[in-house]
C-alpha positions as CSV (number, residue, x, y, z in Angstrom):
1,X,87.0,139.1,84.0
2,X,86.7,138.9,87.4
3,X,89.7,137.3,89.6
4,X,89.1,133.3,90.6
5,X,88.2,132.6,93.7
6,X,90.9,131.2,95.8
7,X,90.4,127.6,97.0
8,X,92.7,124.9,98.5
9,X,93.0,123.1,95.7
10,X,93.8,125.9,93.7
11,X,96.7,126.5,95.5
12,X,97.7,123.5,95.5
13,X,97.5,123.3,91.7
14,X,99.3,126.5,91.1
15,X,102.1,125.3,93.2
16,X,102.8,121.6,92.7
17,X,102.9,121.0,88.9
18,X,101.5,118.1,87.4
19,X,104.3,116.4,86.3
20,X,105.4,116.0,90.0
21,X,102.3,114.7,90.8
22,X,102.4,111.8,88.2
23,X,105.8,111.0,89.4
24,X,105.0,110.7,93.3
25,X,101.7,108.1,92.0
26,X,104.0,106.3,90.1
27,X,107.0,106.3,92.5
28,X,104.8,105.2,95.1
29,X,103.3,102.3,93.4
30,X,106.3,101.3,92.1
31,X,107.7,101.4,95.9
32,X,104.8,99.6,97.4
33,X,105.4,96.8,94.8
34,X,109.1,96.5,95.8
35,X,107.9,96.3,99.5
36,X,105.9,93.2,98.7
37,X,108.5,91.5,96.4
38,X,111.2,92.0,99.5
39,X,108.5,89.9,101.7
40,X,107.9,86.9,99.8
41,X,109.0,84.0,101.7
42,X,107.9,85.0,105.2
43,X,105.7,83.1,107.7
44,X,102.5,83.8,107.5
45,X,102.4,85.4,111.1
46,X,105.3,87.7,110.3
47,X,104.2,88.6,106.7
48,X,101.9,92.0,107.3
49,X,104.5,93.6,109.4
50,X,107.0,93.1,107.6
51,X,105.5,94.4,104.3
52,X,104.4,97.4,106.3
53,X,108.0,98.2,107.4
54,X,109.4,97.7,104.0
55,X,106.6,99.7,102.6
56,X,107.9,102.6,104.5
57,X,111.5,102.3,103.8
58,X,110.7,101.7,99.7
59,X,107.8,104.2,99.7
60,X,110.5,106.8,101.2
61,X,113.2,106.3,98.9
62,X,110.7,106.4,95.9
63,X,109.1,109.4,97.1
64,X,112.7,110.7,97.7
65,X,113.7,109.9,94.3
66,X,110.4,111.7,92.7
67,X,111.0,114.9,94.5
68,X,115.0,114.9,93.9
69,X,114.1,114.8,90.1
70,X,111.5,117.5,90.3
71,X,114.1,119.9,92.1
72,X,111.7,119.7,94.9
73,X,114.2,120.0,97.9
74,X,113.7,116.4,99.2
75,X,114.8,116.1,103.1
76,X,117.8,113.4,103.4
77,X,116.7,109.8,103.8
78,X,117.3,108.6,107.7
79,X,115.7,106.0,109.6
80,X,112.0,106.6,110.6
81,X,112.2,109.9,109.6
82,X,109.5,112.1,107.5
83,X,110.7,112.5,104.1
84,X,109.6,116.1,102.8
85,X,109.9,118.4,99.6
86,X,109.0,122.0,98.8
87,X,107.4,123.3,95.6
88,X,106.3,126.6,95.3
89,X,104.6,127.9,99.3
90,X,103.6,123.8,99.8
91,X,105.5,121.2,101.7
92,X,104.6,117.8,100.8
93,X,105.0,114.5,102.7
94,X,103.6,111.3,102.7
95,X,102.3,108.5,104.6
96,X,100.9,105.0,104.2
97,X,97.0,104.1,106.2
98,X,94.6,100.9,105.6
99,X,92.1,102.7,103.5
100,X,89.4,104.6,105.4
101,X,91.5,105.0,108.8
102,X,92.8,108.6,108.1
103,X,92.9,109.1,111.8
104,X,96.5,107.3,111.3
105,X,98.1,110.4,109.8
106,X,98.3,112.4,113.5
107,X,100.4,109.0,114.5
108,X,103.6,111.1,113.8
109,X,104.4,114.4,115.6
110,X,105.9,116.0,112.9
111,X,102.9,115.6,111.2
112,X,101.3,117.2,113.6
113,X,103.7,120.0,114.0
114,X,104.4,120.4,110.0
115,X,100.2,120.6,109.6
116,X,100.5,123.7,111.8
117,X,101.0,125.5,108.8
118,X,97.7,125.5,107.5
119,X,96.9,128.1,109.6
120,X,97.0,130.1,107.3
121,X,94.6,128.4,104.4
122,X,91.9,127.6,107.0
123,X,89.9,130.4,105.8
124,X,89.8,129.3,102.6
125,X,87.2,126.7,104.0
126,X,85.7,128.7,106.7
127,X,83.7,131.4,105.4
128,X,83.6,133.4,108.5
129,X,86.6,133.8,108.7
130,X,88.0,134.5,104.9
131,X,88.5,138.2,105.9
132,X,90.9,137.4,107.7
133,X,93.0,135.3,104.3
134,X,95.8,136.9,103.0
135,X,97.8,135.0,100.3
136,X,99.6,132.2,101.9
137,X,103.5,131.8,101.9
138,X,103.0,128.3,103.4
139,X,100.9,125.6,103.4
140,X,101.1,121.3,103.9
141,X,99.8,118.6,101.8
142,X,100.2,114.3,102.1
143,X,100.3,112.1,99.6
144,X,98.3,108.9,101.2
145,X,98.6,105.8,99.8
146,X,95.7,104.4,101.3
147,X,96.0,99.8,101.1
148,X,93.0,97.8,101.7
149,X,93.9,96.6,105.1
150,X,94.5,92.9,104.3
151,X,97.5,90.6,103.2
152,X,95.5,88.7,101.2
153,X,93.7,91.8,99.3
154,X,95.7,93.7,96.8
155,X,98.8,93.6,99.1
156,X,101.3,94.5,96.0
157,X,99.8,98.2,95.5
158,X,97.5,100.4,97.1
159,X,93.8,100.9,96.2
160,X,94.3,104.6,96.0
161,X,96.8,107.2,96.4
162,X,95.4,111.0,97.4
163,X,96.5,113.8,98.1
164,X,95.5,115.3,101.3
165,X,95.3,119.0,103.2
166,X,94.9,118.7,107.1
167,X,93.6,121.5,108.9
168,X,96.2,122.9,111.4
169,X,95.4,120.5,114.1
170,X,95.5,117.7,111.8
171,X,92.1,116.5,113.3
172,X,90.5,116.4,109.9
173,X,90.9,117.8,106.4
174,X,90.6,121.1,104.7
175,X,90.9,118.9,101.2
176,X,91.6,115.5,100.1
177,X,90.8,114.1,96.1
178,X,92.1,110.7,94.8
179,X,95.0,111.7,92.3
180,X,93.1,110.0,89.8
181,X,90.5,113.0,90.3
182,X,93.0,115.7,91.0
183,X,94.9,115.1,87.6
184,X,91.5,115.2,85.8
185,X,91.4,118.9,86.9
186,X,94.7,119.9,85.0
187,X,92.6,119.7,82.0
188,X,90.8,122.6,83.0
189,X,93.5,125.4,83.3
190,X,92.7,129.0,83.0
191,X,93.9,130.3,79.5
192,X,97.5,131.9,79.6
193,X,97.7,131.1,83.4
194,X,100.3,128.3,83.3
195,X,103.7,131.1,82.2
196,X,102.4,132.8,85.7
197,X,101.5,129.7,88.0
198,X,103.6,126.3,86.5
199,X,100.2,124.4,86.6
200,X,97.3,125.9,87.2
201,X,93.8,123.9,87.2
202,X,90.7,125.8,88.7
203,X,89.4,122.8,90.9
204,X,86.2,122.2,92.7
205,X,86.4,122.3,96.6
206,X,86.3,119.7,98.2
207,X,85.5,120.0,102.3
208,X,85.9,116.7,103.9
209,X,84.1,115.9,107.6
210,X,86.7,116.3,110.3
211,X,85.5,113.5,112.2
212,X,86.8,110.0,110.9
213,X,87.3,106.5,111.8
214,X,90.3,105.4,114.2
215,X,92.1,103.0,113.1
216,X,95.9,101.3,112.8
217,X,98.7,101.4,109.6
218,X,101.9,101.4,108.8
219,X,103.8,105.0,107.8
């Protein structure tokens, strides 16, 4: 049988198992949630920015907690910085945007600079250059919790966490799925695969536009 294909998300699956995924969704859910609990009480003027600074301090230490379990090298905890774990050849992050403004992620420099990486799994979505791929011993993916934007719509959770691969200038993405989607594809391992990889689904690509809608959130 002839060798798969390699594909973004197929590295991605081979590298960051399942388990950790399921964690980070829940962990940052549950942190979201705390956020808004920790808000109750304030003014009405106050109230979105403060739930969007708790959301990144809770969202951080949850995140931080999900990656500590899975032995996934999480980054100490300090201030405003970006929280970041390694599993396998991908880095993973995260960051908060009102859904539909993905234009937010390039807000933080080391964003920018970590999504830098993906130089090297460009070609997986540019066909002219997929000559040029060798097998990658580093690439970058977000977790996004995207939130609908308003205080007064589902301000407890968000409406969807993804997970998300820039392309190196972190103008657009090389893959993004709703976990939701992504987990679905763990059903659909190749047989005998999972001893060699950890987790390995064979998932569809997925090219998203480059071009999206600016916009403001909290990190």
């Amino acid at each position: 049988m002839a060798k798969p294909i390699e594909t973004v998300p197929s590295l991605l699956a081979r590298n960051v198992p399942r388990p950790l995924v399921l964690a980070v969704e829940e962990a940052l859910t549950a942190g979201a949630a705390r956020a808004y609990a920790g808000a109750k009480g304030m003014q009405d003027g106050h109230l979105p920015h403060v739930v969007g600074q708790l959301r990144h301090f809770h969202m951080n230490e949850a995140f931080h907690q999900a990656l500590a379990v899975a032995e996934a090298q999480p980054t100490p905890l300090r201030g405003n910085s970006v929280v970041t774990g390694r599993t396998g050849v991908v880095t993973l992050a995260r960051f908060n945007i009102p859904e539909g403004f993905w234009v937010n992620g390039r807000r933080s420099k080391t964003r920018r600079q970590m999504s830098l990486a993906n130089r090297a799994i460009e070609p997986l979505v540019q066909p002219g250059l997929f000559h040029t791929y060798s097998p990658a011993s580093d690439a970058v993916a977000f977790f996004v919790a995207c939130f609908s934007g308003s205080i007064h719509v589902q301000p407890e959770g968000p409406v969807s966490v993804q997970i998300a691969v820039p392309n190196p200038q972190m103008t657009g993405w090389l893959y993004r799925e709703p976990l939701s989607a992504f987990l679905e594809h763990y059903e659909h391992q190749v047989p005998g695969a999972a001893a060699e990889d950890r987790a390995v689904p064979r998932l569809k690509t997925n090219v998203i536009k480059k071009n999206e809608q600016d916009g403001t959130g909290h990190g």
